[in-house]
C-alpha positions, 0 to 999 in steps of 0.5 A: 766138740759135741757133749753128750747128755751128762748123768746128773747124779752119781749113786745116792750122794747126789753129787754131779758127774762130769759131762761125757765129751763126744769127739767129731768123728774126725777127732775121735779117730785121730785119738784112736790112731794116736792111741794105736801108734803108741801101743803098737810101738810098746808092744808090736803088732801080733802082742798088741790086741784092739782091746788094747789099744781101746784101753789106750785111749780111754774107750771101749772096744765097741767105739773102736770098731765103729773106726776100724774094720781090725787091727790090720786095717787099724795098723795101715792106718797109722802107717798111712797117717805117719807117711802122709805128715811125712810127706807134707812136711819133707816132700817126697822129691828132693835131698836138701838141707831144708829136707833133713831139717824136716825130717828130724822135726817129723821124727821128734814130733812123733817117734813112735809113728816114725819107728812103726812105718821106718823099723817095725813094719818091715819085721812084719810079714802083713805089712812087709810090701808096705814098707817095701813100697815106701823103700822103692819110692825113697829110692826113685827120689833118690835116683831122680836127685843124683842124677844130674850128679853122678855119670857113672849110673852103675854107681848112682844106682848103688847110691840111690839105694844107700842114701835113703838106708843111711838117712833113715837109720841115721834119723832112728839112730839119733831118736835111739840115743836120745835125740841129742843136739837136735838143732845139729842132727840134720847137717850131721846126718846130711854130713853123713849122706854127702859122705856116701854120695862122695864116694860114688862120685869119687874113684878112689886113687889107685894102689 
């Protein structure tokens, strides 16, 4: 970190006031961003202003704008920031037990971020193609693993586009309850997957 010139005495008392710490720019718009998931996750996009947010996390408006160009620019950036740990830690391109484990650790780690990219910007007309774009990139996975696992591809199409909805909606679920049993949500919710791939694979008995 870089410190700034520190003001040597406060008012008429003399005392000395706290150096002012300068964050690298790569540090300050981590704040800044971790400020805004919060904020954004309290109160949504359109209640949520940069003033805000600058409050957030403890700086002025000014500083803020030296990041970001608006709060929509600001916005994707932190959906940006939550897909790409996501995919650093998940993966994008396989459905494994390591994978659920991952995912709930993403989730627990950062709630706020996982709500915002997962719930939140789809209720936002802005940001709706965003989370339709993450939604299609789910679903190609999807598609690509259950291949080898489905014949009838009518079926491994309604498939590839539940598996990705119940995971998610599991995973928010789970944060929603309260994140109970963490060390067992990943095989309860991969229990709760197999279960939809099951039923694809599997023709009911007849009448």
């Amino acid at each position: 970190m870089r410190v700034d010139q520190a003001t040597r005495t406060a008012g008429t008392g003399g005392g000395a006031m706290p150096a002012r710490v300068r964050l690298h720019r790569a540090e300050r718009r981590e704040q800044l961003l971790t400020a805004a998931t919060r904020a954004f996750a309290r109160s949504g996009f359109a209640a949520t202003s940069l003033e805000d947010i600058a409050a957030e996390a403890g700086v002025t408006a000014v500083i803020l704008y030296r990041h970001f160009d608006s709060k929509a620019d600001l916005y994707r950036a932190v959906l940006d920031r939550t897909s790409a740990r996501l995919a650093s830690v998940v993966g994008t391109d396989h459905f494994t037990d390591a994978a659920y484990t991952a995912l709930i650790e993403a989730a627990r780690v950062d709630p706020d971020g996982f709500r915002l990219l997962f719930r939140y910007a789809a209720r936002e007309p802005q940001f709706r193609a965003r989370a339709d774009a993450t939604a299609a990139i789910a679903t190609d996975a999807a598609r690509r693993n259950l291949a080898t696992r489905l014949q009838d591809q009518e079926w491994a199409g309604w498939a590839a586009q539940l598996v990705p909805v119940v995971t998610l909606e599991a995973v928010l679920a789970w944060l929603d309850a309260g994140q109970p049993q963490p060390e067992q949500a990943a095989e309860r919710i991969a229990r709760v997957v197999n279960s939809v791939i099951d039923a694809a694979v599997h023709a009911p008995p007849p009448a």
